[in-house]
C-alpha positions as CSV (number, residue, x, y, z in Angstrom):
1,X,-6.7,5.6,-10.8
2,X,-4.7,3.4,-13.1
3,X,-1.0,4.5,-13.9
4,X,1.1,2.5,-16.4
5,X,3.9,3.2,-17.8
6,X,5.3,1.7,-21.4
7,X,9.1,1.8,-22.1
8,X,9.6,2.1,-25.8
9,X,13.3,2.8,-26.1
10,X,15.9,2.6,-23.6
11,X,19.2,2.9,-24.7
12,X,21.6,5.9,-25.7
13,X,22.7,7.0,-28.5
14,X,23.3,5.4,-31.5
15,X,19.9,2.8,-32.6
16,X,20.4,-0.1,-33.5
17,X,17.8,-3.1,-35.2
18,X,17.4,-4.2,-31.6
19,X,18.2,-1.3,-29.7
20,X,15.9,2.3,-29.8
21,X,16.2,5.5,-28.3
22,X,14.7,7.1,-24.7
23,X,11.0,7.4,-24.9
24,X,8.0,6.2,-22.7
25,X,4.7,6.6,-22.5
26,X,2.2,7.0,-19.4
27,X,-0.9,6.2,-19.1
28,X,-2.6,8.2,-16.6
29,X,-6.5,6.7,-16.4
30,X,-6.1,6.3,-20.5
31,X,-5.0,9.7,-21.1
32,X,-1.3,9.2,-22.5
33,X,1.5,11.1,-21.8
34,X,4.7,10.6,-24.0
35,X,8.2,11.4,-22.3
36,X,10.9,11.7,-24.9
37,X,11.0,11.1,-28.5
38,X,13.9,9.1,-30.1
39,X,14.2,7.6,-33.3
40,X,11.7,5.0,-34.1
41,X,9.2,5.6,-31.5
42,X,6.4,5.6,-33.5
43,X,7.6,1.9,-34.8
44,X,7.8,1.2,-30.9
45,X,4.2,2.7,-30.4
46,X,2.5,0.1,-33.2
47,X,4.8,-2.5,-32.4
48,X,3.4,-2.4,-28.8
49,X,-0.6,-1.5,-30.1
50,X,-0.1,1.9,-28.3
51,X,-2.7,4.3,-30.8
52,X,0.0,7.5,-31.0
53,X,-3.7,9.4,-31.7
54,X,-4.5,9.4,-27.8
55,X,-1.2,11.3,-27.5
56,X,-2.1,14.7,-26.4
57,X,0.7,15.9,-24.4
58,X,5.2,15.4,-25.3
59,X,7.8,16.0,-22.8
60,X,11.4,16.4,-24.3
61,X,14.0,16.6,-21.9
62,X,16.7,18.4,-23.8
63,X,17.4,18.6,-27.3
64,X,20.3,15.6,-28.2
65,X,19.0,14.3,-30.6
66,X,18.7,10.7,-29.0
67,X,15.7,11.8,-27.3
68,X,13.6,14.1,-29.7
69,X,15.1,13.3,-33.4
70,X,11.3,10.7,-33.7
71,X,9.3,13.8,-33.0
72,X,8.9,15.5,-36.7
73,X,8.5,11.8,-37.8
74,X,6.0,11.4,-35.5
75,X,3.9,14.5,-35.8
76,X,4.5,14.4,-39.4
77,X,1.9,10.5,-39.2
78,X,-0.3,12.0,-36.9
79,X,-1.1,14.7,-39.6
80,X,-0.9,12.2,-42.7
81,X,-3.5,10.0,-40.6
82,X,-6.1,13.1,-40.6
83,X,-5.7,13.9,-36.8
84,X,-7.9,17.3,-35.7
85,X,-7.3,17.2,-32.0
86,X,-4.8,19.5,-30.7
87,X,-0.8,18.3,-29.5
88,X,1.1,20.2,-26.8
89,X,5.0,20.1,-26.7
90,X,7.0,20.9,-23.5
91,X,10.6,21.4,-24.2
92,X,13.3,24.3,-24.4
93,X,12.6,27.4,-26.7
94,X,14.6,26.0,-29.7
95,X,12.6,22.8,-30.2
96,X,9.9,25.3,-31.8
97,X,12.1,26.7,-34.3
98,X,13.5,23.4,-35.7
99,X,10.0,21.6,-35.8
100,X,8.2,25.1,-37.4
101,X,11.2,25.1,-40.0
102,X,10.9,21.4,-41.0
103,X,7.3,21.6,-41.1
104,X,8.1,25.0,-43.5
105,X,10.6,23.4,-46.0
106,X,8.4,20.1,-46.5
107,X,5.2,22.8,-47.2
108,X,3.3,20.9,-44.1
109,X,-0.6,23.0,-43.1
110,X,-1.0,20.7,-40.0
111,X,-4.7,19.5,-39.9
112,X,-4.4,20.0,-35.9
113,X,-3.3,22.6,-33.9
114,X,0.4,22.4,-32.2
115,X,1.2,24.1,-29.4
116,X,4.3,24.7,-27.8
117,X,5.3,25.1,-24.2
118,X,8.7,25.8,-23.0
119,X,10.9,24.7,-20.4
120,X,13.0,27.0,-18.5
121,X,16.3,26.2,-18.7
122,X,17.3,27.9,-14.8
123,X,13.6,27.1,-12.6
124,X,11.3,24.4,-12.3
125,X,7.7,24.9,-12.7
126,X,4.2,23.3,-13.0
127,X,4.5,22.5,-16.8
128,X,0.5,20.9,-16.5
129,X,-2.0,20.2,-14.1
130,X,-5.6,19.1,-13.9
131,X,-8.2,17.5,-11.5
132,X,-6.0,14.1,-11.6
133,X,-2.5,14.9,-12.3
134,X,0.5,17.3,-12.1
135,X,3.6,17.5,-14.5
136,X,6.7,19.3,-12.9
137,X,9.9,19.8,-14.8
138,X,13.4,19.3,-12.6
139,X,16.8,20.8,-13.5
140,X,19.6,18.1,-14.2
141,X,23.1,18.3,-14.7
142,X,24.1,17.4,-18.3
143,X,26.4,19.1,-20.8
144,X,23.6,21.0,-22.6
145,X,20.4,22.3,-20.5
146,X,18.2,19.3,-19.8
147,X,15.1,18.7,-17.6
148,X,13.5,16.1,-15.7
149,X,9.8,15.2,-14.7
150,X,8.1,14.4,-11.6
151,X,4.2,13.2,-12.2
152,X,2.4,13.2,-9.4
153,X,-0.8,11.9,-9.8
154,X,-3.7,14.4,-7.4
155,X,-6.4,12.9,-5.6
156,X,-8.7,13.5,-2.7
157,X,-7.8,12.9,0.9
158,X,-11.2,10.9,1.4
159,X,-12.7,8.9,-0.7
160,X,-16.9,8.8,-0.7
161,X,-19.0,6.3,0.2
162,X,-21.7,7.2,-2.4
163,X,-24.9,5.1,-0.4
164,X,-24.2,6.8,2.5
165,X,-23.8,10.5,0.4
166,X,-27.5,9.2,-0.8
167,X,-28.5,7.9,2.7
168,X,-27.9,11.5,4.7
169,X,-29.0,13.5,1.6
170,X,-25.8,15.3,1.0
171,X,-26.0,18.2,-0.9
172,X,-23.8,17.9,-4.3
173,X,-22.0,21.5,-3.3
174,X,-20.6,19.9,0.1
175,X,-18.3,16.8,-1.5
176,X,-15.4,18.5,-2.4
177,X,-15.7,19.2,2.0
178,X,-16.5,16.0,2.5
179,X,-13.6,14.5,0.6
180,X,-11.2,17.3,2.1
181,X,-12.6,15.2,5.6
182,X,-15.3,17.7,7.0
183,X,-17.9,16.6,8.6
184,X,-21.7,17.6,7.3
185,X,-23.2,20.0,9.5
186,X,-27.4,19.8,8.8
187,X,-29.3,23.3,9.2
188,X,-30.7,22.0,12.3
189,X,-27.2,21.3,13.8
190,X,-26.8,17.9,13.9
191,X,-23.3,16.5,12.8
192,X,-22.9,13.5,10.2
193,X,-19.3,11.9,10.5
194,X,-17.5,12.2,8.2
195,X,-16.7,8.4,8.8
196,X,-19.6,7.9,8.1
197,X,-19.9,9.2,4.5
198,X,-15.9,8.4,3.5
199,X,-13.8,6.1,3.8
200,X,-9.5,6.3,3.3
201,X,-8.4,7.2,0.0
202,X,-5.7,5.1,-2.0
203,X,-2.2,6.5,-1.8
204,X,-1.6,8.7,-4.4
205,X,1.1,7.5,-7.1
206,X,4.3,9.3,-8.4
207,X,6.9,9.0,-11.3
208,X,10.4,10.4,-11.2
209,X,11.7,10.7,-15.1
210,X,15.6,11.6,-14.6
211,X,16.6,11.8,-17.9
212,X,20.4,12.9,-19.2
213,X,22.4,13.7,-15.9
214,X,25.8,13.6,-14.0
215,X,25.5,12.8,-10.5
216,X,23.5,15.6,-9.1
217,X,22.2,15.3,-5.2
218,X,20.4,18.6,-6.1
219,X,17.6,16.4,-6.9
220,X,17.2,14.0,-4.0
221,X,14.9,16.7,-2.3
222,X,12.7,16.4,-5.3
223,X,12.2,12.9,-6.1
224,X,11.9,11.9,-2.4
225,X,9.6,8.9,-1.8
226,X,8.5,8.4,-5.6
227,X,6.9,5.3,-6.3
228,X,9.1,5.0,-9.2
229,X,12.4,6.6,-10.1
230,X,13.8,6.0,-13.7
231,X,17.7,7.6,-13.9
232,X,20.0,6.9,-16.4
233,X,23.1,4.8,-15.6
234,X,24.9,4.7,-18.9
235,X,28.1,3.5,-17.4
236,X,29.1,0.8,-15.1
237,X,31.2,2.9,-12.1
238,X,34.7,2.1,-13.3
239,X,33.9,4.4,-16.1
240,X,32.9,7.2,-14.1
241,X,35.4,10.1,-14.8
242,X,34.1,9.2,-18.4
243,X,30.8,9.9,-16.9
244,X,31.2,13.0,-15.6
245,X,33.1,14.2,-18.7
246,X,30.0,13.4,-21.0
247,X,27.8,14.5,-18.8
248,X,26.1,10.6,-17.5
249,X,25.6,9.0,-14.8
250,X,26.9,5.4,-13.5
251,X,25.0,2.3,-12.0
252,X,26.2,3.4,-8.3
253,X,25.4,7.4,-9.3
254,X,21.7,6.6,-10.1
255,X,21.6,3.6,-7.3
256,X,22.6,6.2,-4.8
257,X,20.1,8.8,-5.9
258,X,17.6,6.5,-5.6
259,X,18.7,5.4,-1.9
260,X,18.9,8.6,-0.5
261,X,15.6,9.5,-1.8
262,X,14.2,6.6,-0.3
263,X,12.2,6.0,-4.1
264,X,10.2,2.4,-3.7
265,X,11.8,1.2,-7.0
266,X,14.9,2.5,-9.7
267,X,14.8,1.7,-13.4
268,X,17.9,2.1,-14.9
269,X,18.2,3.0,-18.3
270,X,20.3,4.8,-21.8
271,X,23.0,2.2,-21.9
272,X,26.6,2.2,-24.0
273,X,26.7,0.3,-26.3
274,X,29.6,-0.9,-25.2
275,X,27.7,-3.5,-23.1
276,X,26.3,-6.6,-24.3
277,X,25.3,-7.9,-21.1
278,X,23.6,-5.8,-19.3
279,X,23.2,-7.5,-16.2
280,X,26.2,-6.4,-15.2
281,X,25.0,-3.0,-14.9
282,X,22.1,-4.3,-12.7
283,X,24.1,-6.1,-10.5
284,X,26.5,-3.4,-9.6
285,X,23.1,-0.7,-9.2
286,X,21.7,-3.6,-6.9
287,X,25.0,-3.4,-4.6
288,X,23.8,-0.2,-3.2
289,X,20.1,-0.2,-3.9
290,X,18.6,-3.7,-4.0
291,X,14.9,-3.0,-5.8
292,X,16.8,-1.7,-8.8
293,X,15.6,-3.4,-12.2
294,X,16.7,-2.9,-15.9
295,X,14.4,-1.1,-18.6
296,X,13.6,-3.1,-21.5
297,X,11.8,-2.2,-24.7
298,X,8.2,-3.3,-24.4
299,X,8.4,-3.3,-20.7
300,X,5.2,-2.5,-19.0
301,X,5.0,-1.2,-15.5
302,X,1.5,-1.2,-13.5
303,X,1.9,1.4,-10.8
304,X,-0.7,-0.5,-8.5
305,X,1.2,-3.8,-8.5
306,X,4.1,-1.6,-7.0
């Protein structure tokens, strides 16, 4: 299965010419997920060729306007550009009622249908699942309520070995066995291997989006052994009872979150814009967890190269 994911915006906020607002987008075997919706993501989306059409599912991780204020913007194109296929909206309860009364007041009939989901703001639950992936939201620990998402792509144990399927004439109602790892038993009792007919399956991949948040080990558990982890670290660690007061991380907060979840790599992200040179938040992440790397508009991550 391919799994890429696109940074669009990365910074907190306030957007500058240079500088845009959380939102990403993964690509999950060309089915497009977006995460987060700040200003000027759809500009980021055609700068970076990404067709906002083949969007069918929005994650908003709480409702600050850095990371959903591009939403109306961006439904609002989708609807001038004739769109028919449906769009489904995870967030908390409220976003509903401000997108339904902006869509009121400008006299907008969507051509598509728009669904909303919410978010609870005390439990984490299955937000979407189907055969190949499945979206969980996680509780943070910011000054309003705000959510997380863990993507864990689904696959089967075994993978099949389809001229060997063909060889032993296996019936089409026995692969879902097979791939579970069960061996084919014939009427007359004789036993193919199921080495025979599979072979090991790829690891399956996993995404950690850890949006808005104090330093919470709440979510260690969680994230645990994700192939990626992106937390925000808005503050280098000398600023941290600033942190804590506005409801952010530091470099050292998100570097140790992703240390004691043992994630494979940590993409920082939604910096002040009090720093010019960001490398100085990088270097003080990659004190305590060396595979640490900075998100960058127009970033591109391959989850198999990982």
């Amino acid at each position: 299965m391919s799994l890429k994911l696109s940074i669009l915006g990365c910074d907190s906020a306030i957007p500058t010419i240079n500088k845009h607002q959380t939102a990403q987008l993964l690509n999950v075997n060309e089915r497009f997920f977006l995460i987060d919706c700040g200003e000027n993501t759809q500009i980021q989306l055609r700068k970076f060729e990404l067709s906002f059409q083949r969007i069918h599912h929005i994650f908003i991780s709480h409702l600050h306007g850095d990371h959903y204020f591009g939403l109306i913007g961006l439904i609002t194109s989708m609807h001038l550009l004739g769109r028919k296929k449906e769009l489904h909206v995870y967030a908390h309860a409220a976003l509903k009622e401000i997108i339904n009364i902006q869509l009121s007041v400008s006299k907008i009939d969507l051509n598509f249908p728009l669904f909303f989901h919410v978010i609870p703001e005390d439990s984490e639950i299955v937000l979407f699942k189907d055969d190949s992936i499945e979206i969980s939201n996680i509780l943070l620990n910011h000054t309003i309520s705000c959510s997380g998402f863990i993507f864990k792509e689904l696959k089967y144990d075994r993978k099949i070995v389809k001229e060997n399927v063909e060889k032993y004439n296996i019936p089409y109602d026995k692969i879902i066995d097979i791939r579970k790892g069960f061996d084919y038993i014939k009427e007359n009792g004789d036993i193919i291997s199921n080495n025979l007919l599979t072979t090991e399956n790829t690891p399956a991949k996993s995404y950690a989006f850890c949006s808005d948040t104090r330093f919470f080990s709440n979510i260690i558990s969680k994230i645990r052994g994700v192939d990626v982890l992106y937390h925000e670290a808005t503050f280098c660690h000398d600023l941290k009872e600033r942190a804590y007061e506005t409801g952010h991380s530091t470099t050292k907060d998100a570097a140790t979150i992703a240390k004691e979840a043992n994630v494979k790599r940590l993409i920082i992200g939604h910096y002040s814009k009090r720093y010019s040179d960001l490398n100085q938040l990088l270097l003080e992440s990659r004190e305590v967890f060396s595979n640490t790397f900075l998100s960058q508009s127009g970033d591109l991550i391959d989850f198999n190269s990982i």
